[in-house]
N, C-alpha and C positions, 0 to 999 in steps of 0.2 A: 745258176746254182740254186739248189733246193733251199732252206732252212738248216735242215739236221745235216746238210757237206760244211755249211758256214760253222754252227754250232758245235760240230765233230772237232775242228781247230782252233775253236778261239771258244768254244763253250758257251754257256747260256747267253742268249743276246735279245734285247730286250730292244724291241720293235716299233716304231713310232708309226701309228696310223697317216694317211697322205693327205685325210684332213685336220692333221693337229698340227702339219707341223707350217709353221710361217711361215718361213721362207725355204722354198726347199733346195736339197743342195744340189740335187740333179733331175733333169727333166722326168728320170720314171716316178718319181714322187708327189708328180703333181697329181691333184685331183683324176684330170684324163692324161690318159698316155696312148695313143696311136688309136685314137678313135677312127672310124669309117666314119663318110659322111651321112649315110644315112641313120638314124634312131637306131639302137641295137639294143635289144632286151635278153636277157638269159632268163630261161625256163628252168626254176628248178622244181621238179615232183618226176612223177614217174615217165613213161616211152607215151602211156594211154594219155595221161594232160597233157604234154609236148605235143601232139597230134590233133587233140580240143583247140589246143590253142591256136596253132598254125591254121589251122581247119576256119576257123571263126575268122582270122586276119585274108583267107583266101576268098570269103564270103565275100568282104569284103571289095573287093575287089584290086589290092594294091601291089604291087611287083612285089614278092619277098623272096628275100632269101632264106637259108640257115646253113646255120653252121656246127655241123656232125662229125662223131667221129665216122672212120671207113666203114665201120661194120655196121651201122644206120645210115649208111646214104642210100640204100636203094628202100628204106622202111617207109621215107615222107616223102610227099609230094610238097611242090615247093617252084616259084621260076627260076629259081637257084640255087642247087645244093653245091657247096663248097667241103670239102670234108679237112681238116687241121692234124689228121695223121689218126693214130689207130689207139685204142682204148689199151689196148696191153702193153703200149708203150709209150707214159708218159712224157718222156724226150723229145718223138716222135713231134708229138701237138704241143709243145713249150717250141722246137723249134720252127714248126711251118705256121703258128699263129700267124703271124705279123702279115705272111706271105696270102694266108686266109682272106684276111680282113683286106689287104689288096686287091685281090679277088673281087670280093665284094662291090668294091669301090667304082672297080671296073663294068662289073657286070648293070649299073646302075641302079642297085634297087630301090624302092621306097622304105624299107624296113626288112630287120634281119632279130632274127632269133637265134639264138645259139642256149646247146645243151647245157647245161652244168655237170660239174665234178665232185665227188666228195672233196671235202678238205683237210688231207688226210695224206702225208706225204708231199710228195711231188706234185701232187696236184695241189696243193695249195702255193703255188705260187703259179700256176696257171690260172687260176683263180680268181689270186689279186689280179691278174693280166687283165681277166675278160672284164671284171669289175670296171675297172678303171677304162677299157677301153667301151664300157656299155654306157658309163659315167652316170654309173653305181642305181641300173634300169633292171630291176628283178621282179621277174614274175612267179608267185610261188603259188604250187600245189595249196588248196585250203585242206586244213585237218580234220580228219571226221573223227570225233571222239566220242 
């Protein structure tokens, strides 16, 4: 359930971060929540940084994955593209996350990168998802001002 379905019935709700609170009262509130075993970083800037970046980690030379939606799986190169459902439909990637990052798991990478989303609607609780399962690992566009 989004935010604004919760807040539609019970009205404004006022949101405790998953590092504030002490003890929490169920597992999604911890720090991580359904991490993969390998490091998982989220890329946010543009399609062109996301491709810098991955690009520089392939140099490298270490198994990666990412994690896209459908309509950029055939954009990167990668030993692993796992796609988490489709950009027009955020339901879609809220429900095959978990099943992604399984994927993942499977596939044995050394590191995984996954897109970002605005956070802006429904995608912001996919958000918190990736965050928590990246265990809060962002890599951001630098600003040119």
């Amino acid at each position: 359930m989004t935010r604004a379905q919760i807040e539609a019935v019970l009205g404004t709700v006022d949101v405790a971060r998953s590092d504030e609170v002490e003890a929490p009262k169920s597992p999604g509130m911890k720090y991580r929540h359904y991490a993969p075993r390998a490091p998982m970083f989220i890329v946010q800037g543009s399609e062109a940084f996301f491709r810098e970046t991955i690009e520089a980690v392939r140099a490298e030379g270490q198994r990666m994955g990412i994690l896209v939606v459908e309509e950029r799986a055939q954009t990167y190169e990668a030993d692993v593209v796992v796609t988490c459902g489709t950009y027009k439909d955020a339901a879609s990637i809220a429900k095959r996350l978990y099943d992604a990052l399984r994927e993942m798991d499977q596939a044995d990478v050394d590191v995984i990168y996954c897109e970002s989303f605005a956070e802006t609607g429904d995608y912001e609780a996919i958000m918190n998802r990736l965050r928590k399962a990246s265990g809060y690992r962002v890599i951001e566009e630098p600003r040119h001002e």
